[in-house]
LUMSE-797857 format. One record per residue (C-alpha): z, y, x. Coordinates in steps of 0.2 Angstrom, whole numbers, padded with zeros to 4 digits, always signed. Layout:
BEGIN
ZYX;...
# end
This chain:
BEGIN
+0863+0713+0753;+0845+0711+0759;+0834+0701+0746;+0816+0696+0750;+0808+0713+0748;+0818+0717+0766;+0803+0708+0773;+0793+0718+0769;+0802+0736+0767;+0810+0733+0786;+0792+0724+0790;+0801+0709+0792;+0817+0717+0803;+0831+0710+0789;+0849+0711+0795;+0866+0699+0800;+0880+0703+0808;+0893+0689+0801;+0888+0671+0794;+0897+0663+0781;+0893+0644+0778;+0890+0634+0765;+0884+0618+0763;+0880+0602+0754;+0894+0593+0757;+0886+0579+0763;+0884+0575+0782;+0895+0584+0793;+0901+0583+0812;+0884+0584+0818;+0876+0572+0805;+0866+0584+0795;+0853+0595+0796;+0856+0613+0800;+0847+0623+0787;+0848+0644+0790;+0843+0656+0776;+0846+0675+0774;+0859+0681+0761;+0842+0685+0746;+0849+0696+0732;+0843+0688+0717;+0858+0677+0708;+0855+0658+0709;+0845+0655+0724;+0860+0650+0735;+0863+0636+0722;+0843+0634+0720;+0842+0629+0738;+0858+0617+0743;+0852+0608+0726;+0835+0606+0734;+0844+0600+0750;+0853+0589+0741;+0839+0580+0734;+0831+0575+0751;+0840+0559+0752;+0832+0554+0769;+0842+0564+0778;+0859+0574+0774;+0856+0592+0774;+0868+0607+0778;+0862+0622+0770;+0870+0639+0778;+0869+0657+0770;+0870+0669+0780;+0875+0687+0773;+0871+0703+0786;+0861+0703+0800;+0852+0689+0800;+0839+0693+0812;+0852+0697+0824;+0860+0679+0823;+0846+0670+0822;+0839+0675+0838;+0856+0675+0847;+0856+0656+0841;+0838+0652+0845;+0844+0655+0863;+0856+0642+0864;+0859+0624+0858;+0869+0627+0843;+0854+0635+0833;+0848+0627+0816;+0837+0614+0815;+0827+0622+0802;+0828+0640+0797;+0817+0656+0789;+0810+0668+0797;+0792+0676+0800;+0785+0668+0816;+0782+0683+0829;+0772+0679+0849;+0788+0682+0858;+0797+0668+0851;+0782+0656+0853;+0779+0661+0870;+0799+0660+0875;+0796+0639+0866;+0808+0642+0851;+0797+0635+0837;+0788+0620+0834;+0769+0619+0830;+0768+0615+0811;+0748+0612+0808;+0753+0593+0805;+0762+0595+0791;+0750+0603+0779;+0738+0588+0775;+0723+0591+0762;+0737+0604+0754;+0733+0616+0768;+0717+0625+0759;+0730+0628+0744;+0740+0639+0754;+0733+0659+0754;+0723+0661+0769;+0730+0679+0772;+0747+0672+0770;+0743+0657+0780;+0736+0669+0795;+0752+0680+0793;+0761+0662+0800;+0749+0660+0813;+0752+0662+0832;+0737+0661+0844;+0728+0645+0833;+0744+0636+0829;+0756+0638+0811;+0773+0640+0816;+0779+0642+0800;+0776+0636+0780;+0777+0650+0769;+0790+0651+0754;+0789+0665+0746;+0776+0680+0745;+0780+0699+0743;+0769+0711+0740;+0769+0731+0739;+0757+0739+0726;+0754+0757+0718;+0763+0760+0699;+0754+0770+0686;+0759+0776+0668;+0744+0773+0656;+0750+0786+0645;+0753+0800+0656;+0737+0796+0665;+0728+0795+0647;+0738+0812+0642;+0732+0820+0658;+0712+0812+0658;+0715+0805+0674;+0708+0789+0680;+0716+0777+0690;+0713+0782+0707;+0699+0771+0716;+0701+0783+0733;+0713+0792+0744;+0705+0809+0737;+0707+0803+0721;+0726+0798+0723;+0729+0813+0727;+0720+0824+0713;+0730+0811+0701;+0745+0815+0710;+0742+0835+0708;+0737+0832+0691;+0750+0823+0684;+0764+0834+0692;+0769+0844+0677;+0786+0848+0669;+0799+0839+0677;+0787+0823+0682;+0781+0821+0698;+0765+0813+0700;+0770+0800+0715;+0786+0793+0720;+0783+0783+0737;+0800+0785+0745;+0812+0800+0751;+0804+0802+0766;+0788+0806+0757;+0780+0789+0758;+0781+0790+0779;+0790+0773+0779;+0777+0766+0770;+0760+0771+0769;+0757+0771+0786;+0749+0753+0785;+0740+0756+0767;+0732+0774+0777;+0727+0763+0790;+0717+0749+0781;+0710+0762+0768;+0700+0768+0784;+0695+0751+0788;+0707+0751+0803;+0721+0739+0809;+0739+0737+0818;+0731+0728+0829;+0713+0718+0830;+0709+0707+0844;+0721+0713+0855;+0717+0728+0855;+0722+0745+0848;+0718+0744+0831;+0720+0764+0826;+0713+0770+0842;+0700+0779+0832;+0697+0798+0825;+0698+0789+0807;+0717+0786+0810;+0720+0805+0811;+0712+0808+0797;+0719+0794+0787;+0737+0798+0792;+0734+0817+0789;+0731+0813+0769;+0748+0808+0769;+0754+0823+0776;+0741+0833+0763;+0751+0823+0750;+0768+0828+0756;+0763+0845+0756;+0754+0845+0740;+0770+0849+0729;+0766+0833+0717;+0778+0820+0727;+0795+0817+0720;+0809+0817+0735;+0826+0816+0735;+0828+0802+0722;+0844+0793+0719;+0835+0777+0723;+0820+0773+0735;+0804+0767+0733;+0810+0749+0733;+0819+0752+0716;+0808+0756+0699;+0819+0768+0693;+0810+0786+0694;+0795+0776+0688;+0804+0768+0673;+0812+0784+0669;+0800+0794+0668;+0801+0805+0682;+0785+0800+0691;+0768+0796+0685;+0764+0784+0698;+0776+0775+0711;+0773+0763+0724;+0786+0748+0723;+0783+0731+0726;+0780+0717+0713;+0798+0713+0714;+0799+0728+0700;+0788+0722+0687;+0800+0713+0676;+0812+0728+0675;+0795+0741+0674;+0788+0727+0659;+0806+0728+0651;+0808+0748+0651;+0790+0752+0648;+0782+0738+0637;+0766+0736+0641;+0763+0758+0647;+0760+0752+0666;+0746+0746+0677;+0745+0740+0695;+0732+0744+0709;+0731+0742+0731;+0732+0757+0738;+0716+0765+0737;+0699+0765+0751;+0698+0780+0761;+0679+0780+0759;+0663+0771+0765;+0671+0758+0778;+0688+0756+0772;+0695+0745+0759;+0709+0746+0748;+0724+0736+0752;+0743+0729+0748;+0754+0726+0761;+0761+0707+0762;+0774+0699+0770;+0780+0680+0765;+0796+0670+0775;+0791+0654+0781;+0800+0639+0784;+0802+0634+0802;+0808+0621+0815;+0819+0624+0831;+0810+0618+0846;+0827+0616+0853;+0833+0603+0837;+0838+0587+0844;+0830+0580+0826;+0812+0588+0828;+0804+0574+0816;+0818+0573+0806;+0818+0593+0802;+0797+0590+0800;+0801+0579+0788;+0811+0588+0777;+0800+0606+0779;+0784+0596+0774;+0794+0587+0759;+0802+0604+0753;+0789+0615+0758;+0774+0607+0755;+0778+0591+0745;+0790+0598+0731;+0778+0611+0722;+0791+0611+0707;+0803+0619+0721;+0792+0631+0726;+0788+0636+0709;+0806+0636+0705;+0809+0647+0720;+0798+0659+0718;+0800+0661+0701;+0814+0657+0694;+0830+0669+0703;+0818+0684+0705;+0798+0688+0705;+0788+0681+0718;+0772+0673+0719;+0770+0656+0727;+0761+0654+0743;+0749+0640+0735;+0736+0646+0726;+0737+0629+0714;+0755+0634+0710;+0752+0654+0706;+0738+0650+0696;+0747+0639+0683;+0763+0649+0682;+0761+0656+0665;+0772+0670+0672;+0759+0676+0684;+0742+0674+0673;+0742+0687+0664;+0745+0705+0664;+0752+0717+0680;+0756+0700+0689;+0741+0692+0686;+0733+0707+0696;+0745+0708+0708;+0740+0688+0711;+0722+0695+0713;+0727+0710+0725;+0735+0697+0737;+0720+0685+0737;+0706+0702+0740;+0716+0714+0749;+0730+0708+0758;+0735+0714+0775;+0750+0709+0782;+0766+0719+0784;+0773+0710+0799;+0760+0703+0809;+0764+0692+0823;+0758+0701+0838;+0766+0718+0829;+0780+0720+0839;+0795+0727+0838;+0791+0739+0851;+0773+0744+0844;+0780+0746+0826;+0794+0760+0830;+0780+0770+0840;+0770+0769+0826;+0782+0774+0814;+0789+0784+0821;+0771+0795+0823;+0768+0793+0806;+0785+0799+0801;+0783+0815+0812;+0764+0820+0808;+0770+0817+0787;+0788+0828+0788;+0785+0838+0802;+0768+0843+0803;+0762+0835+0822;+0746+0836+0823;+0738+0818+0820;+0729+0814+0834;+0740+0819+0848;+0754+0809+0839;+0743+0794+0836;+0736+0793+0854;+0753+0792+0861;+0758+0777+0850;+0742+0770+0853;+0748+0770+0872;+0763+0762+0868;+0754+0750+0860;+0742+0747+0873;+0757+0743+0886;+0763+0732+0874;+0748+0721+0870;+0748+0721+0890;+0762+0714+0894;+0757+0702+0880;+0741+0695+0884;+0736+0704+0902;
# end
């Protein structure tokens, strides 16, 4: 079952084979709005949302859930007439340019300065908001205050740094870094990127076309080498559990972990991005946030408006609920995060300041599909295998390159 985090662990790439509907029970033959969400894993949030839709009393609403590849269907239904009127997903240049969602600036009001700028921008296609953010994820590094206190080691400000924590507090049975069985590959491409001050992409153009790139990509393979990662876990990275037992000093998960890291380990834990590679880069934590969206093809455009601006931007005690209340999330508006008591103190109240200095985003719009499995699949070959860096990297720049082409000429 994919739950929020999928955004961001699958860089937005969540999946649906089957749908099984459930709805409101008002409405009906065509009366209703179509609503579309993925199948998220925390209990309550299917109940959350139809109450929500219920509420709207302007319009009946029909809300669907959709378990399994959700991606999948949605984009078969956005090619036809039978798609939902309004539905989540994160906003991506090929379906703007192909006319299958509706420009959303218009709904915001004075409430669009509330919303997170980088969060906002990660909705954004070519000047236009195609989408109203719901929920935010973020990724962000673990540590162990004691183990690091035991081993006088400072929480690490710089790649160099993570790694020498990382060798230092390998001793025993404990690992100092746990970033995924594939030896952090899958994830720390992005985080490797930005800590040299480099992009994905940035004004359409190759963003990591640079030397830098080799040599931020070939820390990770130093680390993979280095003997101090834990592999081979019974759960990935996306799961606190090698962290919360004990087995790794440090782990990079996303924010989603904190109330089971917070219940296990008291208050032993702290957060920080993933660290600058030096003079130039910056330290960073990847983002990713649905947003709600309209159908260009809906045959009730103002209608669906209507209820994303009243849900989405009206209803903060929604969005609160939402994001806080099934699982742990923070709110897309800065006036909401900063009054949940469950976000200002403490690892989350970090994380909250992490998003607003460092965010880049996991998924953005011009990232396609096509550019991220060249990418990743560099990364992965230069950390496991041992490719040299900046022949693997000037090939997916290529790719990348083509790609942005055919995009934007």
């Amino acid at each position: 079952m994919i739950s929020r985090r999928g955004l961001l662990s699958l860089a937005g790439a969540s999946a649906l084979l089957a749908a099984c509907g459930s709805n409101t029970g008002r409405g009906g033959n065509g009366a209703a709005l179509q609503q579309w969400y993925h199948a998220y894993g925390e209990p309550g949030v299917q109940q959350a949302v139809e109450r929500y839709a219920k509420a709207f009393t302007k319009t009946p609403v029909d809300v669907q859930w959709n378990p399994g590849d959700y991606d999948s269907k949605l984009a078969t239904s956005l090619l036809s007439d039978g798609g939902p009127d309004v539905f989540e997903s994160t906003p991506q240049i090929s379906s703007v340019r192909a006319g299958q969602l509706v420009p959303l600036d218009d709904l915001f009001g004075d409430a669009r300065t509330d919303f997170s700028a980088s969060i906002l921008e990660t909705h954004t296609v070519e000047g236009k908001i195609y989408g109203i953010p719901q929920a935010v994820d973020m990724q962000m590094l673990f540590y162990r205050k004691s183990m690091l206190d035991r081993a006088g080691v400072q929480p690490p400000s710089t790649v160099d740094e993570l790694l020498d924590a990382a060798r230092r507090l390998s001793t025993g049975g404990v690992k100092g870094l746990f970033a995924g069985n594939d030896g952090g590959g899958g994830v720390l491409g992005g985080p490797a990127l930005w800590s040299a001050g480099l992009d994905y992409v940035r004004d359409r153009q190759v963003g990591f076309d640079d030397p830098l790139a080799a040599k931020a990509i070939g820390k990770l393979r130093d680390l993979y080498t280095s003997g101090s990662l834990l592999l081979g876990a019974v759960k990935d990275w996306a799961e606190p559990d090698a962290f919360t037992q004990g087995l790794v000093a440090m782990q990079w998960t996303g924010l989603w972990a904190v109330p089971a890291v917070r219940k296990a380990l008291g208050d032993d834990f702290g957060v920080l991005p993933f660290p600058s590679l030096g003079a130039g880069g910056r330290a960073s934590v990847p983002v990713g946030a649905f947003g709600a969206m309209v159908n260009a093809k809906s045959k009730r455009i103002d209608e669906a408006k209507e209820f994303v601006r009243w849900l989405w931007v009206e209803r903060t005690d929604y969005q609160e609920d939402f994001n806080l209340s099934y699982g742990f999330h923070i709110p897309p508006r800065k006036s909401i995060s900063d009054k949940a008591s469950k976000l200002t103190s403490g690892a989350a109240a970090d994380a909250v300041k992490f998003v607003r200095d460092n965010a880049k985003a996991s998924n953005p719009p011009d990232w396609t599909s096509v550019m991220r499995t060249a990418f990743n699949d560099a990364v992965s070959r230069v950390v496991r295998d041992g490719a040299p860096a900046d022949a693997e990297l000037r090939s997916a720049a290529g790719v990348v390159r083509d790609e942005l082409k055919r995009l934007y000429g």
